[in-house]
C-alpha positions in Angstrom: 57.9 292.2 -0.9 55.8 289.4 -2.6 58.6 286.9 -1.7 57.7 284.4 1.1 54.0 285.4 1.3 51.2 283.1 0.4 49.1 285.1 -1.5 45.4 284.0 -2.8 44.8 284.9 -6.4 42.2 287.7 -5.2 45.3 289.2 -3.3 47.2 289.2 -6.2 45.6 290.7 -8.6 44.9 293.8 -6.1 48.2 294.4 -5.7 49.8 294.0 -9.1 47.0 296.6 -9.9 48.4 298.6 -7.2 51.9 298.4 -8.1 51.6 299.0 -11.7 49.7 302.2 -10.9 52.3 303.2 -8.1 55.3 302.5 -11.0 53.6 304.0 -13.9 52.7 307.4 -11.7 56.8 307.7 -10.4 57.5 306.6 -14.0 56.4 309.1 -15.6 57.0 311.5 -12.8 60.6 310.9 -13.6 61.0 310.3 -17.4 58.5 313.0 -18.4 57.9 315.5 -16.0 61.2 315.5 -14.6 59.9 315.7 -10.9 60.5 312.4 -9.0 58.7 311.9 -5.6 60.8 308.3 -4.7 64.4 307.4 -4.7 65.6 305.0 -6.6 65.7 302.0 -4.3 62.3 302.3 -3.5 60.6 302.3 -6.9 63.2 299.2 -7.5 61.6 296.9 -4.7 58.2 297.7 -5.5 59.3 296.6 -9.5 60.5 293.5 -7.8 58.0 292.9 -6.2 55.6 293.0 -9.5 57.9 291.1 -11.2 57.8 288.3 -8.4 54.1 288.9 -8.4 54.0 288.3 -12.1 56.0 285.2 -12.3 53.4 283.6 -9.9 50.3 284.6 -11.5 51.2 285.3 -15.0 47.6 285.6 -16.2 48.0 288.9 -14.3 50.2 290.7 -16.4 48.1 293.9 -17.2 49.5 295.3 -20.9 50.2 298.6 -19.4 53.0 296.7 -16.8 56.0 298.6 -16.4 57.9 295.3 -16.4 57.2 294.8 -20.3 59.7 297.7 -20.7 62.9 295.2 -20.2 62.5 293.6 -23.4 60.9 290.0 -24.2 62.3 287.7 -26.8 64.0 288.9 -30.3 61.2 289.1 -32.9 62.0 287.7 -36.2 62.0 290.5 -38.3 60.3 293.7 -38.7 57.1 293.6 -40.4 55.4 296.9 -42.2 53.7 299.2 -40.6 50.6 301.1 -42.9 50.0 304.7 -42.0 46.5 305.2 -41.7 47.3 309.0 -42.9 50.5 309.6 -44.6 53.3 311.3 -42.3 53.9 314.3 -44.8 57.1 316.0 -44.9 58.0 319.8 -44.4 59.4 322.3 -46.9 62.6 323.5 -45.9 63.7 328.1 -45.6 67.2 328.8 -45.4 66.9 332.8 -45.0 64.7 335.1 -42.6 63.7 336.4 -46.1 62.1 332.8 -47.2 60.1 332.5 -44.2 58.6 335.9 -44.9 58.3 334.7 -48.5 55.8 331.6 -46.5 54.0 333.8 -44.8 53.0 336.0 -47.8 51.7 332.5 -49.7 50.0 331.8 -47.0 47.9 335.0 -46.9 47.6 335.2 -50.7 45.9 331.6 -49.7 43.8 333.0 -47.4 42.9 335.9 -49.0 40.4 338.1 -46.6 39.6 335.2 -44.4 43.8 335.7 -43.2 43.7 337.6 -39.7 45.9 340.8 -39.5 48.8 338.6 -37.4 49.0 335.5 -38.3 49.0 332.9 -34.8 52.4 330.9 -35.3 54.1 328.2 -32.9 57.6 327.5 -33.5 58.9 324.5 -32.5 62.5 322.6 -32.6 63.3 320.3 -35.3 64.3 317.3 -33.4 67.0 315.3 -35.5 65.8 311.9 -34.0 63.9 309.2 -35.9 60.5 309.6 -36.8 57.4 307.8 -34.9 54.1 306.6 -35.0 52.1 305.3 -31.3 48.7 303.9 -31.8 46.4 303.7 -28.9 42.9 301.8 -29.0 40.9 302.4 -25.5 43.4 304.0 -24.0 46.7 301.1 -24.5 49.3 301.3 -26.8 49.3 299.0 -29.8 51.6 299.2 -32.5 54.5 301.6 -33.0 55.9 302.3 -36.8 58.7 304.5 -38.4 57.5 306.7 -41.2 59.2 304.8 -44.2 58.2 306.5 -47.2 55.0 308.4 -45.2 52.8 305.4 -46.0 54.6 302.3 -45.0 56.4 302.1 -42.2 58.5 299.1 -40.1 56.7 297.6 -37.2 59.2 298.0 -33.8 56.4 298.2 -31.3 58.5 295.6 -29.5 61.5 298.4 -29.3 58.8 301.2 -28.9 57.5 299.9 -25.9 61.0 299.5 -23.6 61.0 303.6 -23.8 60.1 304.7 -20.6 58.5 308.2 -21.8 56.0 306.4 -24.3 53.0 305.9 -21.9 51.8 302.0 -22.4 48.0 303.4 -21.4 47.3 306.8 -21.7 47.0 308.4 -18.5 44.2 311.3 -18.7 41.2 310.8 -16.1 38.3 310.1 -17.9 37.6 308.0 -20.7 40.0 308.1 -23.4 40.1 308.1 -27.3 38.6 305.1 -28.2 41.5 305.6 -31.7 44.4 307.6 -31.1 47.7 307.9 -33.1 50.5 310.0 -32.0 53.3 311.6 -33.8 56.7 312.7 -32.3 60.7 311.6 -32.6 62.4 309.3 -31.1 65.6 310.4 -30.0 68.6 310.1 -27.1 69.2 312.2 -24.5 72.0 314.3 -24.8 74.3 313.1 -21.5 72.6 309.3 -21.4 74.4 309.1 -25.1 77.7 310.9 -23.8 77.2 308.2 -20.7 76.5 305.6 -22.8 79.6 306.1 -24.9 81.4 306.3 -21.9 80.4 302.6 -20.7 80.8 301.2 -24.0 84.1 302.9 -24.4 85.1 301.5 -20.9 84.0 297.7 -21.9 86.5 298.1 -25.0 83.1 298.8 -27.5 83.0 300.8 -30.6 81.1 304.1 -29.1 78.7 305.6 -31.6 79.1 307.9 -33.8 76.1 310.9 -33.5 73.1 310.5 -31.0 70.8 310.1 -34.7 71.3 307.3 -36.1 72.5 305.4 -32.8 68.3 305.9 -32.4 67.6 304.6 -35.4 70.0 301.7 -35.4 68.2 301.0 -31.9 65.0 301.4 -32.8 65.6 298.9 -35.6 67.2 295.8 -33.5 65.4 292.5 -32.9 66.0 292.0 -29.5 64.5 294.6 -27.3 66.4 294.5 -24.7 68.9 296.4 -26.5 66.6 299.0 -26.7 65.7 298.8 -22.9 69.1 299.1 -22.3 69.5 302.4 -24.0 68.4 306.2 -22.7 65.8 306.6 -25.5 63.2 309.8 -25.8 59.9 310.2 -27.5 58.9 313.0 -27.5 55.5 314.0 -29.0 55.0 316.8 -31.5 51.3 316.0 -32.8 48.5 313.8 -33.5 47.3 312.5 -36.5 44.0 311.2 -35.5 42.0 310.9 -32.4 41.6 314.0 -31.0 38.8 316.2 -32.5 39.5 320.1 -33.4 36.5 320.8 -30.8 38.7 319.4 -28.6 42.1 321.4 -29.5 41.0 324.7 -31.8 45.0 325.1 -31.5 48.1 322.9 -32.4 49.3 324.6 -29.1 46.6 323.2 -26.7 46.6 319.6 -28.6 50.4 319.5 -27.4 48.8 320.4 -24.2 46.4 317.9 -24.6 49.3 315.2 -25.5 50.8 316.2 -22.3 47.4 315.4 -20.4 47.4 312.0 -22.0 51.1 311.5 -20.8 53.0 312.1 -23.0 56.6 314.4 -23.2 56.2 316.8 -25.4 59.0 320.0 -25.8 59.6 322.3 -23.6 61.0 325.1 -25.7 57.9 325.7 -27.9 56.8 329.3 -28.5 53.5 330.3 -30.1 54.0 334.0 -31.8 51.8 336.7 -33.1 52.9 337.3 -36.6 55.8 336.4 -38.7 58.5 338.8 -37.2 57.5 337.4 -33.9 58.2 333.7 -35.0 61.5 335.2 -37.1 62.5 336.6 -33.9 62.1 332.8 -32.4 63.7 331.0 -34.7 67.0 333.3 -34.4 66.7 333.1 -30.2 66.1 328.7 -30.3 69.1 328.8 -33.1 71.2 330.8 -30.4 70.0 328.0 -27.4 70.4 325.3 -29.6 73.7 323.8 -28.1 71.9 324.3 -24.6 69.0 322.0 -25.2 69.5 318.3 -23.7 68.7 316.7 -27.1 69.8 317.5 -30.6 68.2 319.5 -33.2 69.0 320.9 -37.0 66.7 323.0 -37.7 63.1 325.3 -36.5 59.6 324.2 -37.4 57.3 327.1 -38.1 53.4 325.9 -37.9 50.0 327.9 -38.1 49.2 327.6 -34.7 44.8 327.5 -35.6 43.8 324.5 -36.5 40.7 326.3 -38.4 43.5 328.1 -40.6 45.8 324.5 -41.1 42.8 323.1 -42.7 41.9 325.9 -45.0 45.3 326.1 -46.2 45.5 322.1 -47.0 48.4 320.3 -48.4 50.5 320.3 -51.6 51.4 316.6 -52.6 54.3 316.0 -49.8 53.8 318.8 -47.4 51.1 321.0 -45.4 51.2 324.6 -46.6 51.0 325.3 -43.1 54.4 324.4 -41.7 57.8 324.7 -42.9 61.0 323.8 -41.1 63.4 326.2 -40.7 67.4 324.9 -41.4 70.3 326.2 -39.2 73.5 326.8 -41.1 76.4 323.8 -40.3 77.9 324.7 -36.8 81.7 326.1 -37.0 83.7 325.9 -33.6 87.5 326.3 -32.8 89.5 323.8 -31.3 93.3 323.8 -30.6 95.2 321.9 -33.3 97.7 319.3 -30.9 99.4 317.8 -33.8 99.1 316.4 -37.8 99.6 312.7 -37.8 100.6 311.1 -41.2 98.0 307.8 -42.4 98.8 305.6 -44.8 96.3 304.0 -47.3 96.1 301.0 -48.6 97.8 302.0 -51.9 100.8 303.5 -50.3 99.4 307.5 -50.7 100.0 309.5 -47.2 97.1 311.2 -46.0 97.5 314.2 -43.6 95.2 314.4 -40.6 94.9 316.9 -37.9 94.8 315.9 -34.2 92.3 318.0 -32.1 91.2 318.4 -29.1 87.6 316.9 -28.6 85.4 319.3 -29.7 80.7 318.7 -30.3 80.0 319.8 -33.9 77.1 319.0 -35.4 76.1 316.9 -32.5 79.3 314.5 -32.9 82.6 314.7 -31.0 85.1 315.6 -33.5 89.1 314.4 -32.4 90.5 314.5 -36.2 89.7 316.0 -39.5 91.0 314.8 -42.5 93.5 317.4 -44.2 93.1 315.7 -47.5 90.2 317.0 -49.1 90.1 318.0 -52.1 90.5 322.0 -52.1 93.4 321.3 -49.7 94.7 318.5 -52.3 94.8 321.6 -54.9 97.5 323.4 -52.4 99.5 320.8 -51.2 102.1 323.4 -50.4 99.9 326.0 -48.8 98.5 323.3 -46.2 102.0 323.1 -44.3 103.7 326.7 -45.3 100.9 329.3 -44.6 99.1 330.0 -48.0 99.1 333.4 -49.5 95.6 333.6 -49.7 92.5 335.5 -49.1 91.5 335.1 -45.4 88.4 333.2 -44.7 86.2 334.5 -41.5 85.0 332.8 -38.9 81.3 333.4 -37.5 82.5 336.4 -34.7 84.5 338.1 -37.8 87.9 337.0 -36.9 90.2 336.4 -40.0 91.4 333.0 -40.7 93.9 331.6 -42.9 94.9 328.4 -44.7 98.4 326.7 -43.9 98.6 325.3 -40.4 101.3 325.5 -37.5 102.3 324.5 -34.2 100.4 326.3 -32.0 97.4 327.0 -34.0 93.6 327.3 -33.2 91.4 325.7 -36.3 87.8 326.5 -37.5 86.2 323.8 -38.5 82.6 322.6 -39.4 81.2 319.0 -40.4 80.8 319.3 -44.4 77.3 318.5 -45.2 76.9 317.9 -41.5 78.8 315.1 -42.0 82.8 314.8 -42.6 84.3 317.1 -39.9 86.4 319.7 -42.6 89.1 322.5 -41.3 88.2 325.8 -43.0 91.3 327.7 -41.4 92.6 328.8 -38.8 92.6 331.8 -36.8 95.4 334.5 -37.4 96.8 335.1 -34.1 99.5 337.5 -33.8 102.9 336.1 -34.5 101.3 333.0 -35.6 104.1 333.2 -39.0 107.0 332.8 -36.5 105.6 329.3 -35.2 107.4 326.3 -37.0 104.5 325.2 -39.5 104.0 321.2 -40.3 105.4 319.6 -43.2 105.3 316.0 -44.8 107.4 313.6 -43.6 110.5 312.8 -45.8 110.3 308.4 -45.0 107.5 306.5 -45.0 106.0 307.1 -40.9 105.2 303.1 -41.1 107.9 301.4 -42.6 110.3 304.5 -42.7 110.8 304.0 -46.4 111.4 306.7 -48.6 108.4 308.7 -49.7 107.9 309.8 -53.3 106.2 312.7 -54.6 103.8 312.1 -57.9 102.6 314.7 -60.1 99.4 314.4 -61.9 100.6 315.7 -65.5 96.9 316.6 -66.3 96.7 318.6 -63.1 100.7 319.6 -62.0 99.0 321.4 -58.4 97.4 318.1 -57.6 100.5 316.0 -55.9 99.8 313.0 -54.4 102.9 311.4 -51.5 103.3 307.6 -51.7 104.8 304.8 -49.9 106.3 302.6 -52.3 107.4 299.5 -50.0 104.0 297.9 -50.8 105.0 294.5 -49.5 107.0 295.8 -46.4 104.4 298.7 -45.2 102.4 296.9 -42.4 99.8 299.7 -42.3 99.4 299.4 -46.5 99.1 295.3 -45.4 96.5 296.1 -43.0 94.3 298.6 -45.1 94.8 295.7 -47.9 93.4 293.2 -45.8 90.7 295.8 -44.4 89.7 295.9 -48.1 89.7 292.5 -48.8 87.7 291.1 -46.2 85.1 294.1 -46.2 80.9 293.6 -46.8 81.5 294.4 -50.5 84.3 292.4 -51.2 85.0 289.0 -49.4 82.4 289.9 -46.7 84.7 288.1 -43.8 82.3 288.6 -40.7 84.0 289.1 -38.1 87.4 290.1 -39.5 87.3 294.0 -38.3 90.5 296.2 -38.0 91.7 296.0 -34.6 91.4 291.9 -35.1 93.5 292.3 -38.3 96.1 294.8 -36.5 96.7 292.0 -34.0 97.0 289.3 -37.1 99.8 291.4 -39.0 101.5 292.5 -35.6 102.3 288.9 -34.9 103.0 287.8 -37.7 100.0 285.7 -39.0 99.3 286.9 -41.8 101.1 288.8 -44.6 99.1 288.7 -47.4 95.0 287.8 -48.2 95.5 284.5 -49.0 97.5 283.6 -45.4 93.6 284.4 -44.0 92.8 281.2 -45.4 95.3 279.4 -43.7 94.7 280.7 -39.4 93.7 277.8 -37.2 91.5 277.9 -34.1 94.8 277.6 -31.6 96.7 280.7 -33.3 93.0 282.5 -33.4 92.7 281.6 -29.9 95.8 283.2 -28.3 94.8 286.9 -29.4 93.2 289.3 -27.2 89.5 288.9 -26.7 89.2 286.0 -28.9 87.2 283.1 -27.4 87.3 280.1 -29.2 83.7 280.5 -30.0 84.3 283.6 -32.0 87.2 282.0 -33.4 85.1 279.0 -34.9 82.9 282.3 -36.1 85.5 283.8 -37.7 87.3 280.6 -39.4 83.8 279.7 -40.8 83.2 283.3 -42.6 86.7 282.8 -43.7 85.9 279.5 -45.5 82.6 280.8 -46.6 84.7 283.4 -48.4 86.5 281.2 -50.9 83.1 280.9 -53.3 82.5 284.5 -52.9 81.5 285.4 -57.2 84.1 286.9 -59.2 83.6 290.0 -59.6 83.8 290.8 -55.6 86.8 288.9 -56.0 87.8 291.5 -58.2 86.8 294.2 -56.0 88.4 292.5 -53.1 92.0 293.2 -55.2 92.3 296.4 -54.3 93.2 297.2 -58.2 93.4 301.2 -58.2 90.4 302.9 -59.9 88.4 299.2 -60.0 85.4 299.8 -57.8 82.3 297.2 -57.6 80.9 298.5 -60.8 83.8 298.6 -62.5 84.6 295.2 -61.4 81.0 294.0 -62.3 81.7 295.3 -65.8 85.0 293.9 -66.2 83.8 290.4 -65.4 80.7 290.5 -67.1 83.0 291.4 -70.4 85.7 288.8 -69.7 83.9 286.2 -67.8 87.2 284.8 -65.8 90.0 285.9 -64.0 92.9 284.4 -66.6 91.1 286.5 -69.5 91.2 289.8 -67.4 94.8 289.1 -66.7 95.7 288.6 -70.3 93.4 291.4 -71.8 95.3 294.3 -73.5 94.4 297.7 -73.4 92.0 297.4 -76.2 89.9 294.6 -74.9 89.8 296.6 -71.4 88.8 300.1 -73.1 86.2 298.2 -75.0 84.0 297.6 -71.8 81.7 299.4 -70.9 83.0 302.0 -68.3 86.6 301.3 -68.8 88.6 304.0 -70.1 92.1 304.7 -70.8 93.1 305.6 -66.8 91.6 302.0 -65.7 92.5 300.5 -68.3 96.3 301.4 -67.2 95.9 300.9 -63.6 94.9 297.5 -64.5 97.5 297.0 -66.9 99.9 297.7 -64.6 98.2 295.9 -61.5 98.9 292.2 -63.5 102.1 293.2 -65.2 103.5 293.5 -61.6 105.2 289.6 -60.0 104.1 290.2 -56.9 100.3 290.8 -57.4 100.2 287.5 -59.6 101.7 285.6 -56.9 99.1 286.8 -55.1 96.1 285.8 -57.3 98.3 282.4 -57.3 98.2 282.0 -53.5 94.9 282.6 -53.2 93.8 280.1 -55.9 96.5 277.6 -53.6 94.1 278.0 -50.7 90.9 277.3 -52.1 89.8 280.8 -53.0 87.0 279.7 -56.6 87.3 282.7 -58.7 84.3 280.7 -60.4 84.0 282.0 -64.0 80.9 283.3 -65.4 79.2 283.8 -69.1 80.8 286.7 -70.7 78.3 288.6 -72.6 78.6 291.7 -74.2 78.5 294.7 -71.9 77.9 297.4 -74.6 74.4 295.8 -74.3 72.0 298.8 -72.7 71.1 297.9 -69.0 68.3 300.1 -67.4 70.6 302.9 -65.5 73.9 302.3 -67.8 75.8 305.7 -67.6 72.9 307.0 -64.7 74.7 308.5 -61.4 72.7 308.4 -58.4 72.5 309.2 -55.3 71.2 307.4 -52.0 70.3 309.5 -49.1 68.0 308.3 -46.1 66.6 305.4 -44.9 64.5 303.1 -47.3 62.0 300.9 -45.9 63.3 297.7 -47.5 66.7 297.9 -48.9 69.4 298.8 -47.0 71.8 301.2 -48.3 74.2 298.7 -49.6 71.5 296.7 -51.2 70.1 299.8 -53.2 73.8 300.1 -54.4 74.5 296.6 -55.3 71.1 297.0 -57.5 72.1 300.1 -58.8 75.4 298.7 -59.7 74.0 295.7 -61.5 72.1 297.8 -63.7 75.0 299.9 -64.8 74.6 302.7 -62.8 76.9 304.3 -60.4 76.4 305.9 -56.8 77.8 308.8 -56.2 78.7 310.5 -52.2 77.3 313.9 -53.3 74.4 316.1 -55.4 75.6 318.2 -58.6 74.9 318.9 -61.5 75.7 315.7 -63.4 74.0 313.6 -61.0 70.2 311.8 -62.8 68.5 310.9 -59.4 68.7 311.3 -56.2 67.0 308.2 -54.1 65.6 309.4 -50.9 63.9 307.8 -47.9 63.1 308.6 -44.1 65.4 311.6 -42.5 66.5 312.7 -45.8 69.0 315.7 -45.4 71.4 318.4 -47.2 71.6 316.0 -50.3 67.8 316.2 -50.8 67.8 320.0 -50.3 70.5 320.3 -52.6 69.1 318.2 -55.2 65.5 320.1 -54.9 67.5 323.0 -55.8 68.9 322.0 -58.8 66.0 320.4 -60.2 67.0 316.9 -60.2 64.6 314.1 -60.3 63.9 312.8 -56.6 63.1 308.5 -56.6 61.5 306.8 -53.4 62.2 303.2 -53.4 59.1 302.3 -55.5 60.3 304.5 -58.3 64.0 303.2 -57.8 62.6 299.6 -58.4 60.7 300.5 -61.6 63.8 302.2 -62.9 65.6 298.5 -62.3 62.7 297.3 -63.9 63.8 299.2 -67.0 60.2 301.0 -66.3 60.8 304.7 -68.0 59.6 307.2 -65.4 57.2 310.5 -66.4 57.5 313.8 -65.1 60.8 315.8 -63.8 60.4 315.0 -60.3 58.4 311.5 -58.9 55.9 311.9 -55.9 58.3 310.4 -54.1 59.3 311.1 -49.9 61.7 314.3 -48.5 62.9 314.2 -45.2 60.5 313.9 -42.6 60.9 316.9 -40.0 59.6 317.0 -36.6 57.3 318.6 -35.2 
């Protein structure tokens, strides 16, 4: 140990050089080869002993030191990162049939010069978050997302804390004097399943999917939230450095990677010929669940680098490479029970209780029942539906309607919202007692009522009533109410509100405005510090503008654009509770439906006491211009869709703007939707959207559009998902 001895400066410097070489060799030994020579005690006092070392002589500190993985200070803010060459996206295959269709344009491409079997690798499609290393002489540099393939967000300070990016590249010799390397980051599968546990344990929300837990990490400030976390890189290729006299093959430049340090996977498999690589594809998509990271897809590549260059590129994609899409996972779990929420406008929601189940790389306890083919057979969910049997993926019959006792096949829609499909058809299964709704309320045990929509008599929706007396309705309310778009109350989530209505606190919006510091104080894990937190965002709330006042109401059918058009037309809250039907059906986006929901919302005594209240504690509803809303606005009538990451806007900014410019955002691709606006790790929605022709925006094009800029051409150069490998 460095402690106690008086070293000179000469002495020093020798053996920091030692012990970063000592730490960066069992380093990588452990975090990319996956062969460690030293316990874990060992390599700790000789990393205490360089950190001692370094806090004496801190002109010492070599960039390569192991110790800079730990995180220094928060940076300020993320800063763009150019591409020097684009990061290009993949075409995506569905069918064994369109990767044959690739192959065949490939050799129309060649021509003569295509060899009789074509040299393939295949390679998993890492579902982690996209990555750019720059090295000069040998020492890393910069790190960047891909952004929209030219611009990217600087997080080299992130970057760096992961211990399988090498900080100098480790091949003997003398290195690249430029190198840039391509790969994912990502989490390993049990650190993230650990990491969950921990965070569980220390009463912290766990996340969601291994995904965009990296990205959300690669994005912090601090990185020392980063060097807290099991993060991968794992490299999948090189977009400039290495020379093709160097690597003839995409095969030995991944070998070359290796050489330098880097990880690179495992599971690659260069083929001879397409039904070689088909054969691949279908044997990784089989392993998939067995790999210790997760994946979506395949990544078919030409394995000659002689070939990749003859081919060339179309405007986002080598014609080279194409990535291969797995189907959404099904799995079976045992149904335990069907729990009965209630929303904040009184409607019951059925939701199934299952045991934990991994689908689609998340951990699946409930599935919502309420979905909108099951909405269209209210009955049939809870009495065994007289229908057609589904099948499951081993051929085993399933059916609609569920009971006590039954085993449900399920899948994440869209690889996102875990959806029941059926369930299996076990013998005797019509015996069991099946689940039914409730007859009271299971919050307030009041009397449920059953509402037929007379357009649509097989739609039925189930309703608490006791609006006032339902503590679950008060606490979706106030969920509402204080949420980003609304009243944006930082620090107000729902466990915090749970406690607030449990005790009594608060029973209505406007008694938020009213909690002191000691009643704040006395609830669990409330320190008086985030107490003083909260009260501020709570005052901070009362001159939030009037149309996410609006919002914040929780009016049926109102959402932010509506609300933005209703105040834009009226220009205060007094004139929208006065307006009649006419004056509401005359704004823009306000039809007869929402025009009676918000009828009825200010005819009712208790909802204008409410407005009253809050106007008692302070809240401004300031006023604004009215102006005529039948004026056009640049996306008036538009629907949109946001999918991926943008490089600037966040994904509630991008709505917000679309919003303001009359355009609504829709959840899902169809036909009716104008443009889909897609960024990094775009998914299904992009596919879907390629299929049906509709016009793809990046975030440029987006901003020209809200510009009132009139676009050319069906589809704009803009990004598709980035794949890896």
């Amino acid at each position: 140990m460095a402690d106690g001895v008086d070293w000179s400066a000469q002495q020093a410097a020798l053996r920091v050089d030692s012990l970063v070489e000592q730490l960066n060799h069992h380093g990588h030994l452990y975090h990319v080869l996956g062969r460690p020579e030293i316990g874990d005690r060992e390599y700790d006092l000789l990393f205490r002993e360089l950190e001692v070392l370094e806090a004496r002589f801190p002109g010492l500190r070599r960039p390569d030191s192991p110790t800079s993985r730990v995180g220094g200070p928060p940076v300020e803010g993320l800063p763009k990162f150019e591409h020097t060459v684009p990061m290009l996206s993949l075409g995506n295959a569905f069918s064994a049939d369109e990767l044959m269709d690739f192959d065949a344009r490939i050799r129309r491409q060649l021509g003569d010069d295509a060899p009789q079997m074509l040299p393939y690798i295949v390679e998993p499609k890492l579902d982690g978050l996209a990555m750019e290393l720059v090295y000069q002489d040998g020492v890393l540099v910069s790190a960047g997302t891909r952004g929209d393939g030219r611009t990217g967000e600087d997080v080299t300070h992130t970057v760096r804390t992961i211990p399988s990016v090498p900080l100098r590249l480790r091949e003997e010799g003398q290195p690249p004097a430029f190198l840039t390397v391509r790969g994912e980051v990502l989490f390993d599968l049990d650190g993230f399943l650990e990491m969950n546990r921990r965070r569980e344990d220390a009463g912290q929300k766990t996340f969601e999917n291994p995904r965009n837990a990296a990205a959300g990490t690669i994005r912090q400030l601090d990185p020392s939230v980063a060097a807290r976390r099991p993060l991968l890189f794992i490299a999948h290729s090189a977009g400039q450095g290495i020379p093709a006299s160097a690597a003839p093959s995409h095969s030995t430049l991944l070998m070359r990677l290796a050489r330098l340090g880097f990880r690179i996977n495992r599971h690659n498999r260069v083929c001879q010929g397409i039904e070689e690589a088909i054969l691949a594809v279908s044997d990784l998509g089989r392993r998939r669940h067995d790999l210790p990271y997760e994946i979506d897809g395949a990544v078919l590549k030409v394995d000659d680098l002689a070939l990749q260059d003859a081919l060339g590129f179309l405007t986002r994609s080598p014609r080279w490479a194409i990535a291969y899409k797995y189907p959404p996972d099904r799995v079976q779990a045992p149904l335990l029970a069907v729990a009965f929420s209630v929303g904040r406008t009184g409607v019951v929601t059925p939701v199934a209780e299952i045991e934990p189940v991994r689908v689609g790389g998340v951990t699946v306890r409930h599935a919502t029942l309420h979905n909108e083919d099951q909405m269209a057979r209210d009955q049939a969910l809870f009495a065994d539906a007289q229908q057609e049997p589904l099948v499951d993926p081993d051929g085993v019959p399933v059916r609609t309607g569920l009971r006590r006792g039954d085993i449900v096949v399920l899948q994440r829609a869209g690889d996102v919202i875990p959806q029941i499909l059926g369930v299996i058809d076990q013998p005797g299964r019509l015996d069991w007692p099946a689940w039914s709704y409730p007859r009271s309320c299971p919050v307030c045990s009041e009397a449920l009522v059953r509402e037929a929509n007379p357009d649509q008599p097989e739609k039925v929706t189930i309703r608490c009533v006791n609006r006032l007396g339902c503590s679950a309705q008060l606490q979706a309310a106030l969920k509402h109410f204080a949420g980003r778009r609304a009243m944006d109350i930082d620090g107000l989530g729902e466990k915090l509100i749970a406690q607030l209505v449990q005790a009594g606190l608060v029973r209505r919006p406007a008694d938020l405005f009213s909690l002191s510091l000691p009643q704040l104080v006395g609830l669990e894990r409330m320190a008086q510090r985030s107490a003083k937190k909260l009260l501020r965002a709570i005052d901070q709330a009362r001159e939030r503008p009037l149309d996410r006042v609006v919002f914040a109401l929780g009016i049926p059918l109102v959402g932010e654009a509506t609300a933005r058009d209703l105040v834009a037309a009226l220009g205060s809250i007094d004139a929208l509770m006065s307006a009649d039907e006419a004056t509401l059906t005359a704004v823009n986006g306000v039809g007869p439906d929402v025009a009676s929901r918000v009828l009825d919302f200010f005819a009712d005594a208790g909802n204008r006491q409410q407005i009253a209240a809050l106007r008692d504690a302070g809240v401004a509803f300031p006023p604004v211009e009215a102006r005529d809303t039948a004026a056009a606005r640049p996306l008036q009538g538009r629907v949109l869709v946001l999918t991926g990451t943008l490089p600037t806007l966040s994904r509630d900014q991008a709505k917000a703007h679309i919003l303001a410019a009359g355009g609504k955002v829709s959840g899902s691709v169809s036909s009716k939707t104008d443009y889909v606006v897609a960024g990094e790790a775009a998914g299904s929605k992009l596919t879907k959207a390629q299929r049906l022709g509709v016009q793809i925006l990046d975030q440029a094009a987006l901003l020209k559009l809200l510009d009132g800029t009139v676009l050319d051409g069906p589809v704009l150069d803009g990004p598709v998902a980035e794949t890896s490998a």
